[in-house]
N, C-alpha and C positions, 0 to 999 in steps of 0.2 A: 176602313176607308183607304184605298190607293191612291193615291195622284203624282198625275206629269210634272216636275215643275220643270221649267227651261231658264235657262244663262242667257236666251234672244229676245230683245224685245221685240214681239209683232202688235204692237199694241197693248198688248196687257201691260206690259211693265216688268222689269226687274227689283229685285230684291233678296237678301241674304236666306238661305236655308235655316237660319235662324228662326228666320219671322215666319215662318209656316207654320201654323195654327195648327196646335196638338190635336187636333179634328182628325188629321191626317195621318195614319199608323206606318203604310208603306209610301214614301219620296221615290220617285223614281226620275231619275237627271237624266234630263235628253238635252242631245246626245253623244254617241260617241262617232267619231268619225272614219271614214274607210282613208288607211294611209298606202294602199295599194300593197298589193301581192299576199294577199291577208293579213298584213297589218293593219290593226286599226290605234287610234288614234284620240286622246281627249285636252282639246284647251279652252280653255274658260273663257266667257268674256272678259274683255279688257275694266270690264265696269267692277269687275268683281274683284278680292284680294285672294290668289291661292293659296298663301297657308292660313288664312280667317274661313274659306271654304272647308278644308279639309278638317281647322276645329269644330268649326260649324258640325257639318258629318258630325264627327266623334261625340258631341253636343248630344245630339239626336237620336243616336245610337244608346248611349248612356240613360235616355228619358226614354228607352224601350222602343225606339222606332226602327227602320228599316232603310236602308236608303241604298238604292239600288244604280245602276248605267243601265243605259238602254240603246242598243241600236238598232238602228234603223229610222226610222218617222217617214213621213211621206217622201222627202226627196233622198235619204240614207240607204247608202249601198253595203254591204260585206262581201267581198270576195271569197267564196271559197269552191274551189273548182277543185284541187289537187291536195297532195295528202302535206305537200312545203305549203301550202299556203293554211292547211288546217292547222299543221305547227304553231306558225308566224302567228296566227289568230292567236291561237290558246297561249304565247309566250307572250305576245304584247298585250294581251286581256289579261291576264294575272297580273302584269306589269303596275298598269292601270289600279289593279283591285289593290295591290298593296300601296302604291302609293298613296292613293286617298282616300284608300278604309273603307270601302264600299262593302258590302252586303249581299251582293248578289250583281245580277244580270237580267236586263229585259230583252227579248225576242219582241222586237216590233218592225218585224219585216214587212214592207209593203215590195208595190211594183219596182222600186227601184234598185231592189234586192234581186230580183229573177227569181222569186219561187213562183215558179211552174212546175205543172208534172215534167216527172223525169229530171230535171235539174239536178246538176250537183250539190247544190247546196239541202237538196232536202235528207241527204244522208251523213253531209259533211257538216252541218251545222250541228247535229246528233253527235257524230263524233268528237266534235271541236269540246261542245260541252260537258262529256262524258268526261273528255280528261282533265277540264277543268275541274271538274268535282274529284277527280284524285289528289288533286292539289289543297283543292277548297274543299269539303267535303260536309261543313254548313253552308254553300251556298245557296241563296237564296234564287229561285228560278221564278220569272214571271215569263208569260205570249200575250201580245195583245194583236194579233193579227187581226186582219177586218173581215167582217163574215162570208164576203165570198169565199173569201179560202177554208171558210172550215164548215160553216151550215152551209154552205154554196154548193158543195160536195154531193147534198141531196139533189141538185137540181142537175147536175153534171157531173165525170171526177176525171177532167181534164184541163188544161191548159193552167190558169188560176184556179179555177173550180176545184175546193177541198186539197187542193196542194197544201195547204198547213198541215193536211191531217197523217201523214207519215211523220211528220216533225215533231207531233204532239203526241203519237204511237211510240216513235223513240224513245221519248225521254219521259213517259207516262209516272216511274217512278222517282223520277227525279224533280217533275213539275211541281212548286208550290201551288202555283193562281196561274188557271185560264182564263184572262179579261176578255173576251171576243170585243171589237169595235162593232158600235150596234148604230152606227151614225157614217153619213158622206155616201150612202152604199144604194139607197130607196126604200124599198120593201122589201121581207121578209119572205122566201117558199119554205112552208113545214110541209109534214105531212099531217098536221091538223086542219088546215084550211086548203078549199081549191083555188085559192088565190093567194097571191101576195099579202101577206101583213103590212097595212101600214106603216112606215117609221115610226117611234117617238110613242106607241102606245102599249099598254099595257100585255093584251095578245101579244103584240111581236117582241117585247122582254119576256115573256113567260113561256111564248113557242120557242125561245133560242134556248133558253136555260133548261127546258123539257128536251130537244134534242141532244145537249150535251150527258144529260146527267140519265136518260133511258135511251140513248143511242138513236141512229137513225140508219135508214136505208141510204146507199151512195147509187145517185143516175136511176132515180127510180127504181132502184131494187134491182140494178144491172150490173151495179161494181161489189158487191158486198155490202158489208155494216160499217158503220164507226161503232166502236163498244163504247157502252157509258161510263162517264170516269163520273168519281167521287167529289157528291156537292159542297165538300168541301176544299175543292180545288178549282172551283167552278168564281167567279162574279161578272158583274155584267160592266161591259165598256160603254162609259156615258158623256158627253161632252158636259163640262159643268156650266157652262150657261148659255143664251142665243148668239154670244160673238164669238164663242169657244169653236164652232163646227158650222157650216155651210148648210148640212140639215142633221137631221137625227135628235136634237135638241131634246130630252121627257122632262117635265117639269116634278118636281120633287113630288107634289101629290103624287102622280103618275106613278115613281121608282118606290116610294114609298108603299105602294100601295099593291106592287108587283113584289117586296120584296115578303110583306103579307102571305101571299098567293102563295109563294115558293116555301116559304117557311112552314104557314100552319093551314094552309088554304084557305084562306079568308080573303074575303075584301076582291075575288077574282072578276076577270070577266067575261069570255068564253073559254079561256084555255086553262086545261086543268092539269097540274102533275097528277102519274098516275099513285106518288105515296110524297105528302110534304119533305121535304127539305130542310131541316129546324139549325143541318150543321152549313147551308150554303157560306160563303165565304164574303159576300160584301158587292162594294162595289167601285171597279176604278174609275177614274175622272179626265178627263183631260181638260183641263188642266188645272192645278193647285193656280198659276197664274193671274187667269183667266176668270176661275173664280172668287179671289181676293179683290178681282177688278168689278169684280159684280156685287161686290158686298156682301160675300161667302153667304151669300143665299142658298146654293145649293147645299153645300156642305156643312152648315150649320141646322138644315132640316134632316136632310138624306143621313151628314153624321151621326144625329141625333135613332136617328130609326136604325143604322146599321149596330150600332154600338147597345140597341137596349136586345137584340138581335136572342134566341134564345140559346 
């Protein structure tokens, strides 16, 4: 089990990285902020103590967990245009990891990042991280991009459409967990159905997890393939309850019952891998927060099924 937790209250609430229920294997702390010319940036809220954070961390880490930065989120930029600004990134992002004993790094670029085709950052951010792992060389690598940019790619492989996917070709061998966001987006284009998958159901978690892991055609068989990466680099990006995400919402039967499907083939409903899955990776959340405010409902089921996982 991955999950968001955030330092901001938007409703859900704050609380110590402590108090996050061992449900939870991978933490991932959002986020980190863009402090210009590719520096980036992390301060805590003021609600919070930073060196009771940073034991916290070590806490966590010690009980086998993971606790990662993340930048990007929906309104989160990173600048990387130039090869001073890939520097600046990779010097104050190492800066960051030593100081508070983080674990890794999440990639959750959205629009306010400028991955588009062609952009610099789709080759820069590759690089950035490359040399971080000279430095760091367990680090931990998470994507949680939203799926237009990576199964979007089948419908288009221009402007956002599949722009994650050079990002995720990059660093292929470097990537822990591909979390796609499977929420805020609509429906689903595979090339399983001639329509849309609805949000939120079983088909459309099972046709994203089928493209990633047997590949898919990009612009209708006009740009090439995406090659299939390894199900076990693969989980699915889920909001963890109705206040978590605006839509995309699956309720735990639903992920449960998808994660069945993916693993041994059971339990499906029209879409089928074409060979189960038994090593797939899990699934992240947004957000550990969010969910503690719902009364770890999801992740007290969803954990329970990822964890008996075979």
């Amino acid at each position: 089990m991955i999950g968001y937790w955030h330092d901001f209250d938007n409703g859900s609430g704050i609380f110590r990285i402590a108090d996050v229920p061992n449900t939870w294997d991978v933490i991932i702390v959002a986020f980190a902020s863009d402090a210009g010319n590719g520096n980036v940036s992390f301060t805590l809220d003021p609600a919070l103590d930073k060196q009771q954070f940073i034991a916290d961390i070590a806490a966590k880490e010690a009980a086998g967990k993971k606790v990662l930065l993340s930048f990007g989120g929906q309104n989160g930029t990173v600048t990387l245009n130039n090869a001073t600004e890939v520097a600046n990134f990779v010097s104050s992002t190492a800066a960051i990891l030593n100081e508070y004993g983080f674990d890794g790094i999440d990639l959750d670029l959205e629009s306010g990042a400028g991955v588009t085709s062609g952009a610099p950052i789709q080759t820069n951010i590759v690089t950035a991280v490359k040399d971080l792992k000279q430095q760091f060389p367990n680090l931990f690598l998470t994507m949680a991009p939203e799926f237009p940019y990576v199964q979007g790619g089948y419908v288009a492989y221009a402007g956002i459409w599949g722009a994650y996917l050079p990002i995720i070709n990059g660093l292929r061998d470097d990537l822990n967990v591909l979390q796609v966001q499977l929420y805020n987006n609509g429906g689903l284009n595979t090339p399983y159905e001639t329509s849309a998958i609805p949000a939120a159901t079983e088909d459309m978690l099972v046709g994203s997890v089928k493209m990633l892991v047997e590949g898919f055609p990009l612009s209708y068989g006009n740009a090439g393939t995406f090659a299939p990466l390894p199900a076990s680099k693969v989980a699915l990006g889920l909001p963890s309850g109705p206040h978590a995400a605006s839509s995309g919402y699956a309720t735990p039967a639903v992920v449960n019952a998808t994660l069945d499907c993916i693993t041994t083939d059971t339990h499906c409903a029209t879409i089928h891998l074409t060979t189960p899955q038994p090593t797939f990776r899990g699934v992240m959340s947004w957000s550990i927060n969010w969910d503690k405010y719902s009364g770890q409902a999801f992740s007290s089921s969803v954990g329970a099924k990822v964890h008996s996982l075979p």
